[in-house]
C-alpha positions as CSV (number, residue, x, y, z in Angstrom):
1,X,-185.8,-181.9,-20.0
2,X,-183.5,-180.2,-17.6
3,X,-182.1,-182.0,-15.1
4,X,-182.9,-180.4,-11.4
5,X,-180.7,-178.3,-9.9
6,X,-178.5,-177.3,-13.2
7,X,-179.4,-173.6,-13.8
8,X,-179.7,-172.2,-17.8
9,X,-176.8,-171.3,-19.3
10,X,-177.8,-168.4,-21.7
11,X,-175.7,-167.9,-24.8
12,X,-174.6,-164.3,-24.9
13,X,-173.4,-163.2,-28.6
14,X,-171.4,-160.7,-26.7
15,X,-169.1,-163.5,-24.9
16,X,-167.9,-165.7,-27.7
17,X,-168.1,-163.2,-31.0
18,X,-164.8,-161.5,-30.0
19,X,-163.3,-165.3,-30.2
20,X,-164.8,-165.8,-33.4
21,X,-163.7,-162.7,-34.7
22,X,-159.7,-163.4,-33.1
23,X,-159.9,-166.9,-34.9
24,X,-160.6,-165.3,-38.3
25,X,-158.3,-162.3,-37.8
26,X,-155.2,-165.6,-37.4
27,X,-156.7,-167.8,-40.1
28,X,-156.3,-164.4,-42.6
29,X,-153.2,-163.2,-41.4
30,X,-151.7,-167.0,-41.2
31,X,-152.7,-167.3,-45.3
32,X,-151.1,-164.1,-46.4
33,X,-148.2,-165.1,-44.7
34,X,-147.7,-168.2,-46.4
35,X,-149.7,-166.5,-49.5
36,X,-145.7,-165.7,-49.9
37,X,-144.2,-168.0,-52.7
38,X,-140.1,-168.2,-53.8
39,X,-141.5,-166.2,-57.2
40,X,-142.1,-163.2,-55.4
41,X,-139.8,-160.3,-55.7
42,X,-138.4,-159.2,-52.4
43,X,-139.1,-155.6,-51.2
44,X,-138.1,-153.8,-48.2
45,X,-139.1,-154.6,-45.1
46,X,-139.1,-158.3,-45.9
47,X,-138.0,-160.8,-43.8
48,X,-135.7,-163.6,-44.9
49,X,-134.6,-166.8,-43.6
50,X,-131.3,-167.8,-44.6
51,X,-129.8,-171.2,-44.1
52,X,-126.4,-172.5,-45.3
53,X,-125.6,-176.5,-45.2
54,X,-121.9,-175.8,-44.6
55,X,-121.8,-172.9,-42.0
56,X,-124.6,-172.1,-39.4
57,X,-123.5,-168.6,-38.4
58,X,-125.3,-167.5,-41.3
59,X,-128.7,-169.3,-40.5
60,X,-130.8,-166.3,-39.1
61,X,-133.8,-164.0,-40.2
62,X,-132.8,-161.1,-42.1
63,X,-134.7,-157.9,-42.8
64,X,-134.4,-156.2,-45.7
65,X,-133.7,-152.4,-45.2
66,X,-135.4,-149.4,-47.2
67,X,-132.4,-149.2,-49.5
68,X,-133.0,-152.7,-50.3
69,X,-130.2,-154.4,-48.7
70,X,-129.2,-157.0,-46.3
71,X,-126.2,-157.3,-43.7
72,X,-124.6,-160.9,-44.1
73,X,-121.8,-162.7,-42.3
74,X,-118.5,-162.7,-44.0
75,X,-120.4,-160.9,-46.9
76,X,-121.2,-157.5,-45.6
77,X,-123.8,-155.7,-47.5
78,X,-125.7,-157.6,-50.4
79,X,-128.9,-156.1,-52.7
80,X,-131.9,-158.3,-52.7
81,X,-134.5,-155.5,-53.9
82,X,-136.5,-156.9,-57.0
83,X,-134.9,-160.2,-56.8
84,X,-136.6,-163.5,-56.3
85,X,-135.2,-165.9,-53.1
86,X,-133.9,-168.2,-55.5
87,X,-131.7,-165.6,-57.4
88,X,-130.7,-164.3,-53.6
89,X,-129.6,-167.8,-52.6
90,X,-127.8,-168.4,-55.9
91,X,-125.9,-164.8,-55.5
92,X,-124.8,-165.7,-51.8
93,X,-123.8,-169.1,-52.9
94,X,-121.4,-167.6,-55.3
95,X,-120.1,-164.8,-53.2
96,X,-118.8,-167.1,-50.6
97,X,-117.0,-169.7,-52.6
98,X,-115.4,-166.6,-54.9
99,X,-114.3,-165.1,-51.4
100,X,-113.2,-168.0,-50.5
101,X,-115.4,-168.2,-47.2
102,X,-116.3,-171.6,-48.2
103,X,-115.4,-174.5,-50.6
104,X,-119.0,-175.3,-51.3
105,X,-122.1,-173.6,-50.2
106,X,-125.9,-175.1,-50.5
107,X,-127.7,-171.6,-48.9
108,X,-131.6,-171.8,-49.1
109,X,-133.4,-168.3,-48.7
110,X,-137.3,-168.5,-48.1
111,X,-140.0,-165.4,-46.7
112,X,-140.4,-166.3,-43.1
113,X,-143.1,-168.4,-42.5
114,X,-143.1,-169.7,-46.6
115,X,-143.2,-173.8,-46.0
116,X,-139.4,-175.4,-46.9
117,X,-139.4,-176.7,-50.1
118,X,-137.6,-179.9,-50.0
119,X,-133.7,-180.1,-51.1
120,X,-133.2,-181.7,-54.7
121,X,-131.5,-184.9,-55.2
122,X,-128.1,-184.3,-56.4
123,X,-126.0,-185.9,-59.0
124,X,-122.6,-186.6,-59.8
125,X,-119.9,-188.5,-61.3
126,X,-119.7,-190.5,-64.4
127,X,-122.6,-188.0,-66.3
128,X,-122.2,-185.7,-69.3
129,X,-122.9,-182.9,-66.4
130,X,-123.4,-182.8,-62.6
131,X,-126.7,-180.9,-61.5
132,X,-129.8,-182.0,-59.5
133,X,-133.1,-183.2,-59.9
134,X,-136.2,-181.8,-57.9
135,X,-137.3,-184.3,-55.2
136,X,-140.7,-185.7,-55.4
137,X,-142.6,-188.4,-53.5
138,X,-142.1,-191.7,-53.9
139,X,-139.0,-190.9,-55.9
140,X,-136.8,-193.9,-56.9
141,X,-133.5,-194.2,-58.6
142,X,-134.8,-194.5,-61.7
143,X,-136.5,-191.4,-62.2
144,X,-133.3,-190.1,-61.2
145,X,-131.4,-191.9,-64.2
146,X,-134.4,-191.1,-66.6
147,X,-133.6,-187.7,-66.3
148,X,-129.8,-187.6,-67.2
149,X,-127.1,-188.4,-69.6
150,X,-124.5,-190.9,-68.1
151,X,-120.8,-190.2,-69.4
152,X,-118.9,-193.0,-71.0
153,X,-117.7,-196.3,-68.6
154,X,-120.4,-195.2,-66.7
155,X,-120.4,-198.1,-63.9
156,X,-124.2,-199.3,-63.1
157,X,-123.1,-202.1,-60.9
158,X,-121.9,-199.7,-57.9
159,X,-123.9,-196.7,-57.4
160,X,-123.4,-194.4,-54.1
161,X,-126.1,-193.2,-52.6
162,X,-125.2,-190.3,-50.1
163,X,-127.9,-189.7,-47.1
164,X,-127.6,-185.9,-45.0
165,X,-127.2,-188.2,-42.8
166,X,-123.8,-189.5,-43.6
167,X,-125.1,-192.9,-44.6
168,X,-124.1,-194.6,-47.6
169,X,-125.9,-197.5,-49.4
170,X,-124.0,-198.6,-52.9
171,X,-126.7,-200.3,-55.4
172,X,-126.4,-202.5,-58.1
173,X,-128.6,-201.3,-60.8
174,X,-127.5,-203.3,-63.4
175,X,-129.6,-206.0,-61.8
176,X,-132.9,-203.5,-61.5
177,X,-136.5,-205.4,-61.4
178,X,-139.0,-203.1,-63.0
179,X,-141.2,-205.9,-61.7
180,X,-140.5,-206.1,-57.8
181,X,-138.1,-202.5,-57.7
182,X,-135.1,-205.0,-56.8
183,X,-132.2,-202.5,-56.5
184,X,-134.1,-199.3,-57.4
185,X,-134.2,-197.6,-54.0
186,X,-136.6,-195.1,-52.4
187,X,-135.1,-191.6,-52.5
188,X,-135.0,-188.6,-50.0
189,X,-134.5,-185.1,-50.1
190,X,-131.2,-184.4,-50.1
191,X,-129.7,-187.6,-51.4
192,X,-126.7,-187.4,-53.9
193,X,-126.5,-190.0,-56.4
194,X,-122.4,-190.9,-57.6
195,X,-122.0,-193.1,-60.2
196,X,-118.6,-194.3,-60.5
197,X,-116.7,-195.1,-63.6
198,X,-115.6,-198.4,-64.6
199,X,-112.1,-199.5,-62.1
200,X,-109.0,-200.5,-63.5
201,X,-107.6,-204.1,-63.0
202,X,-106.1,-205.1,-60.2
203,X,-102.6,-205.1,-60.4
204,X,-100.6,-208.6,-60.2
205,X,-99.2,-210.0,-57.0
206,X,-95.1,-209.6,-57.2
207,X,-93.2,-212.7,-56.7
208,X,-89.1,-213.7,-56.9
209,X,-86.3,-211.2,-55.4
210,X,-88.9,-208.0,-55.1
211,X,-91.6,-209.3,-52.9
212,X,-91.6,-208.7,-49.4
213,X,-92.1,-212.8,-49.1
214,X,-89.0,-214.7,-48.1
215,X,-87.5,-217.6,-50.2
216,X,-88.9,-220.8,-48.9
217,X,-86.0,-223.5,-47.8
218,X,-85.5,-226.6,-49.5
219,X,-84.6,-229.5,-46.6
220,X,-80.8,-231.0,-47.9
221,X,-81.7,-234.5,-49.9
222,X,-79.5,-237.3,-47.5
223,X,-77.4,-239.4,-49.9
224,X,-78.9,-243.0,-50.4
225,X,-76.6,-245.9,-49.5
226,X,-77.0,-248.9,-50.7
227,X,-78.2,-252.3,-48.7
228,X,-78.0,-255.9,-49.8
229,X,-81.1,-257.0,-51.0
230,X,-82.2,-260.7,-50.0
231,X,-82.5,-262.9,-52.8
232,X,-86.6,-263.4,-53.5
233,X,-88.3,-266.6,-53.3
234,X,-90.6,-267.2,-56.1
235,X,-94.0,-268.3,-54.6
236,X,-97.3,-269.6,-56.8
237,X,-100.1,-266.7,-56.9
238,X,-103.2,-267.8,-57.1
239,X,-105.1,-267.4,-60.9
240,X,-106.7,-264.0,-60.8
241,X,-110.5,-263.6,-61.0
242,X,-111.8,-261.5,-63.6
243,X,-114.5,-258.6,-62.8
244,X,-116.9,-257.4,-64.2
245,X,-116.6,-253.5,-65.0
246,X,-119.4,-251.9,-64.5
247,X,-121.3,-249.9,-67.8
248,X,-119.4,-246.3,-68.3
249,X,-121.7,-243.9,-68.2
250,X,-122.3,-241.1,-70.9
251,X,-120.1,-237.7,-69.8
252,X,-122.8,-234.6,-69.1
253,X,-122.3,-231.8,-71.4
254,X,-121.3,-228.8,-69.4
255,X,-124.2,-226.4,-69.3
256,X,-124.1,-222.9,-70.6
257,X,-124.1,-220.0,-68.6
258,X,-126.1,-217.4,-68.8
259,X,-125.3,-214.4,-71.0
260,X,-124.9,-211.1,-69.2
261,X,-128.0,-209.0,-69.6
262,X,-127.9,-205.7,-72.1
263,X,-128.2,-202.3,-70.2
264,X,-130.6,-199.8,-71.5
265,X,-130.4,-196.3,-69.7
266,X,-130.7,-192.2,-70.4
267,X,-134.3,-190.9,-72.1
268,X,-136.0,-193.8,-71.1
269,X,-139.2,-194.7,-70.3
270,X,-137.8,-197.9,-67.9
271,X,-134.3,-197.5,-67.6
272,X,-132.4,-201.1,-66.6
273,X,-131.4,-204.4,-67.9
274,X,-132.8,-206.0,-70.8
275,X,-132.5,-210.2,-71.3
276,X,-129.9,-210.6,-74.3
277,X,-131.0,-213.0,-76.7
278,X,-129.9,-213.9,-79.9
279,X,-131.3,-211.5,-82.5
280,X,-132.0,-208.0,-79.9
281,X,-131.1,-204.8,-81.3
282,X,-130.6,-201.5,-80.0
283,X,-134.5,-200.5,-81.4
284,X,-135.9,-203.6,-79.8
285,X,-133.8,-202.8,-76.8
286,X,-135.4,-199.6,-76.5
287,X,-138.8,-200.9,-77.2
288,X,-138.7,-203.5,-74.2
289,X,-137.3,-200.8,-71.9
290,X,-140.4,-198.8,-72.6
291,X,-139.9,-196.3,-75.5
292,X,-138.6,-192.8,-75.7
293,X,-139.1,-190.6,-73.8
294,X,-139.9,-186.3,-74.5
295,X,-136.3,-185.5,-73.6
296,X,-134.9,-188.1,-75.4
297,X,-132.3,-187.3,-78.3
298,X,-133.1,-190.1,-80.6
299,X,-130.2,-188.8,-82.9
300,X,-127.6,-189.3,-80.1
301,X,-128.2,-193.0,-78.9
302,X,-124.7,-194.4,-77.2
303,X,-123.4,-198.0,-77.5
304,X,-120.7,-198.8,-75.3
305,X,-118.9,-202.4,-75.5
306,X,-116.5,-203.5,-73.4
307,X,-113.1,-202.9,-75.0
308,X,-114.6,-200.9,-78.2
309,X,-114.8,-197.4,-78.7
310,X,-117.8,-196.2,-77.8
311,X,-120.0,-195.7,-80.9
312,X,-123.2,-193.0,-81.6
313,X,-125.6,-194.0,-83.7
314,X,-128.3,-191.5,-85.5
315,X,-132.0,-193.4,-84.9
316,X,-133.9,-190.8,-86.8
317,X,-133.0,-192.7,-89.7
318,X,-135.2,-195.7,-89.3
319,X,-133.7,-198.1,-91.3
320,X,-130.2,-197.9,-88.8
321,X,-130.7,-200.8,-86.3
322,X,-127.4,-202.9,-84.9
323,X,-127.1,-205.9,-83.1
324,X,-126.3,-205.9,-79.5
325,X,-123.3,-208.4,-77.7
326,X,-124.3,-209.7,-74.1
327,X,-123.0,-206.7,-71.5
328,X,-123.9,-204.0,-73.8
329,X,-124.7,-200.9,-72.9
330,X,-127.4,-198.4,-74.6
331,X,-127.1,-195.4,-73.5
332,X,-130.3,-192.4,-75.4
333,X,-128.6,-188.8,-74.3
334,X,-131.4,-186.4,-73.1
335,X,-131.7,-183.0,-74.9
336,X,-130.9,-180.3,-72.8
337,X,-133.2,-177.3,-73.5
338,X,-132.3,-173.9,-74.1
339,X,-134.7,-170.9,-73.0
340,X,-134.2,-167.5,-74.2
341,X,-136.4,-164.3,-74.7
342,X,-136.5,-161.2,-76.3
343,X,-136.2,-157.5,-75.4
344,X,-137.3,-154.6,-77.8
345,X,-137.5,-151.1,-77.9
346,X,-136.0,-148.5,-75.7
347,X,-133.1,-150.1,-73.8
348,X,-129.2,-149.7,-75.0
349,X,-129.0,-154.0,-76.0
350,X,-132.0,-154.7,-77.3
351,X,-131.9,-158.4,-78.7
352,X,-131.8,-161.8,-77.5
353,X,-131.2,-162.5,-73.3
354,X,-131.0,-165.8,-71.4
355,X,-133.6,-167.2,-69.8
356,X,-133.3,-169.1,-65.9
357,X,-135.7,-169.7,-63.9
358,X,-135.9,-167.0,-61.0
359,X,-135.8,-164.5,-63.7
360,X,-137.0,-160.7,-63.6
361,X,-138.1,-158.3,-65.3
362,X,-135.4,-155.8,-63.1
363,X,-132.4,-158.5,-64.3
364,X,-133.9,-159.1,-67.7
365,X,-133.8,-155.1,-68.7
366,X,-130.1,-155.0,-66.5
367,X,-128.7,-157.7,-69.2
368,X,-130.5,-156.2,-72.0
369,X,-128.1,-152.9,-71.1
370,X,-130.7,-151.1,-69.0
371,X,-133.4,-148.4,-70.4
372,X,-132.6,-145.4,-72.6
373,X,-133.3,-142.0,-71.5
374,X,-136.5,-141.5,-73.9
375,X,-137.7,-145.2,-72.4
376,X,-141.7,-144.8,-71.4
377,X,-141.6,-147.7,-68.2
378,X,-145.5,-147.0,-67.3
379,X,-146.2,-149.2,-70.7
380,X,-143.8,-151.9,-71.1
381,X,-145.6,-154.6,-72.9
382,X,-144.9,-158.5,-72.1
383,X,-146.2,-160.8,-75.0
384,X,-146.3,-165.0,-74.1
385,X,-144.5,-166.9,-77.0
386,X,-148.0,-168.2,-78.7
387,X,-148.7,-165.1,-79.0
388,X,-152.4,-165.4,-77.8
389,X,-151.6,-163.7,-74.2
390,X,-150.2,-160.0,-73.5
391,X,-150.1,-157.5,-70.5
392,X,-149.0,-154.5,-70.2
393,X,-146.7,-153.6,-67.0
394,X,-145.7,-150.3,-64.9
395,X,-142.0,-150.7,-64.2
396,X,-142.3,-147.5,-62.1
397,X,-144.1,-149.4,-59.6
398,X,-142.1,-152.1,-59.4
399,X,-139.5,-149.3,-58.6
400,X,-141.0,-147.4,-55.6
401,X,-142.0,-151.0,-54.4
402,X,-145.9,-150.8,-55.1
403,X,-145.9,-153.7,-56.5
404,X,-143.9,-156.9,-57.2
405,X,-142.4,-158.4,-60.4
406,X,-143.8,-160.1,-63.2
407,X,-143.5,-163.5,-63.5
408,X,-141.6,-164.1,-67.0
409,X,-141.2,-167.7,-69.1
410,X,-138.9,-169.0,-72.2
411,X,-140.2,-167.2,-75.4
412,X,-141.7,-164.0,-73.8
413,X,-141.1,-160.9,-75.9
414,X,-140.6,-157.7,-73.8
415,X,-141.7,-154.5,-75.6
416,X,-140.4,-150.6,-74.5
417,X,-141.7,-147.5,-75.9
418,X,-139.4,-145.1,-76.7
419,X,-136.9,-143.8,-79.3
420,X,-134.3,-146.5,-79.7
421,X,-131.7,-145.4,-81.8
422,X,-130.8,-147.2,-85.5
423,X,-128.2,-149.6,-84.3
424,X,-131.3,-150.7,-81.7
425,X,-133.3,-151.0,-84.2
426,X,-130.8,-153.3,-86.6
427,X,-130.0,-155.5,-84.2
428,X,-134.3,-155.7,-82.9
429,X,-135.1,-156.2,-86.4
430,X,-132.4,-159.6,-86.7
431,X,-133.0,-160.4,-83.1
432,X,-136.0,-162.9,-83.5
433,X,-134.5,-164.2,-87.2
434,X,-131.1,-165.4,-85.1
435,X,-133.3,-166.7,-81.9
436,X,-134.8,-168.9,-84.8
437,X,-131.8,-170.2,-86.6
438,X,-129.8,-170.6,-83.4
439,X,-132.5,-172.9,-81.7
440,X,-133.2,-174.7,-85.0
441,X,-129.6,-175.7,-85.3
442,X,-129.0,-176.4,-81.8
């Protein structure tokens, strides 16, 4: 029941469905905007938010114009139309260290209102090749050291660790516990990762005339003079007890120290330190580290001993297998993939281009020498490299901004009608023949 004196309050559709309707409208317009991802060619009338590490006069939104452009700091006009923000960020990058604006540049370009993506883990240092690593959760410095090839006299024992904010930790993986994480630190976005090279010994402390040290002072010897010695009075000594000496006891045999521990690192499943015993290999080594893993090059696997050459050993042969010395170090090198695709048809180069991710179909065609005159672009076909996937695409669109570009991977083929001349055709017709040998002897 009612209580008394509290009137009805009637609910009047008219009163809260605008409210309902507002909501909705905000929820809608809220997920286009961050419907927005970094594979999305830009177009006119965008707006971009810039940021740059080193400088923040250039952190700002930017529009993009209706010839496709942007106004930048330092920069002046740059072309973003057709491009993806991660080609953009790259371009800038470039543009002000070759102007010499900056040294170093780390510029991020996102769709306003697109979520930040979190800044990779960067490495550097004693590796084959400096680079970064995409940050994930939870990352450690393992997964780090998984994914990379350390160069030779590669120092374990004193890693850097490089926080944005100016904080430095130095770890000592060579004593990493797979068991309790002992010195295999939690990672965050933005960390670099230096791993230092092996020091040189310190040099000797100079003694004699160079030092800086003076001479110590010898205090002058006084001559001895000689005294009369009273003559000495023979007295009886008493007869001498003998004692008993007590049992010797058996000497202890110094005990052995413990053997330094083999280091197992690169395409690894558990990168860290192995337990030498007598007997461990560089396959058992491996095995107790956890295996290979995909990226692992299991025909380039490292040894490094301490005052030895560095030697490579080739482990698709399985009967090679060496023993290991205390202090060793196993180092797997991790294949580095190379991604390419192929353009055919009406465009000047047809052939073989270079695939990175951030790739479009606008750049592809630009490195492929751009379209011929007879080039149909309402029909340009886009195979996937097993073949079981195709769609056809109208580049005129993409022109006039209708729509955006097509997201390409490693492999696609890229078909144009038209009337490519002979030399086109020759060099189509060995194009996919050279892909093959080139990747088959890499």
């Amino acid at each position: 029941m009612r209580p008394p004196g509290i009137p009805v309050r009637l609910i009047d559709g008219a009163h809260w469905m605008p409210r309902v309707f507002a909501f909705a409208l905000v929820l809608i317009l809220s997920i286009v905007c961050f419907a927005q991802t970094a594979d999305q060619a830009i177009k006119p009338g965008d707006r971009l938010t810039i940021t740059c590490d080193q400088d923040e006069s250039l952190n700002r939104i930017y529009k993009v114009t209706e010839d496709g452009l942007i106004m930048v700091p330092f920069l002046g006009a740059v072309r973003v139309e057709g491009a993806t923000t991660a080609y953009v960020a790259d371009d800038i990058e470039k543009r002000l260290i070759e102007g010499r604006v900056l040294k170093e540049a780390d510029v991020t370009v996102l769709f306003v209102g697109q979520p930040v993506p979190p800044k990779p883990i960067k490495v550097q240092g004693a590796v084959s090749e400096e680079g970064e690593v995409s940050w994930k959760e939870g990352m450690r410095l393992s997964d780090v050291l998984r994914s990379i090839t350390p160069g030779v006299g590669a120092d374990f024992s004193r890693i850097r660790i490089l926080s944005l904010d100016s904080a430095v930790s130095i770890v000592n993986f060579s004593k990493f516990d797979p068991g309790t994480n002992a010195q295999n630190p939690v990672l965050r976005p933005g960390d670099t990762v230096v791993i230092s090279t092996k020091g040189e010994p310190k040099k000797p402390v100079k003694s004699g005339p160079d030092s800086k040290t003076p001479p110590v002072k010898k205090p002058p010897v006084k001559p001895v003079t000689k005294t009369e010695t009273p003559p000495v009075t023979k007295t009886e000594t008493p007869p001498v007890k003998k004692e008993e000496t007590p049992p010797v006891k058996p000497k202890e045999e110094p005990k052995e120290e413990p053997k330094a521990p083999v280091f197992v690192l690169g395409g690894i499943v558990e990168p860290g330190s192995v337990a030498w015993s007598k007997g461990l290999t560089i396959r058992s080594a491996i095995r107790a580290s956890g295996g290979f893993t995909d990226q692992a090059d299991t025909s380039r696997v490292r040894i490094e001993r301490k005052n030895v050459k560095a030697k490579v050993y080739n482990l698709t042969d399985r009967a090679l297998d060496a023993p290991l010395l205390p202090g060793d170090q196993v180092i797997v090198e991790v294949i580095v993939q190379k991604r390419f695709l192929t353009i055919d048809g009406a465009v000047n180069k047809p052939g073989i281009v270079k695939f990175r991710d951030g790739l479009t179909l606008t750049q592809a065609i630009q490195a492929a020498g751009g379209f011929m005159k007879s080039a149909k672009k309402k029909v340009i076909k886009i195979t996937r490299r097993d073949g079981n996937k195709s769609f056809f695409v109208n580049f005129e669109e993409i022109e006039r901004g209708y729509r955006g570009e097509p997201e390409l991977r490693p492999g696609d083929s890229i078909e144009i009608p038209g009337a490519p001349n002979r030399l086109g055709k020759i060099i189509r017709t060995a194009a996919v023949p050279a892909l093959l040998i080139f990747l088959i002897g890499s």
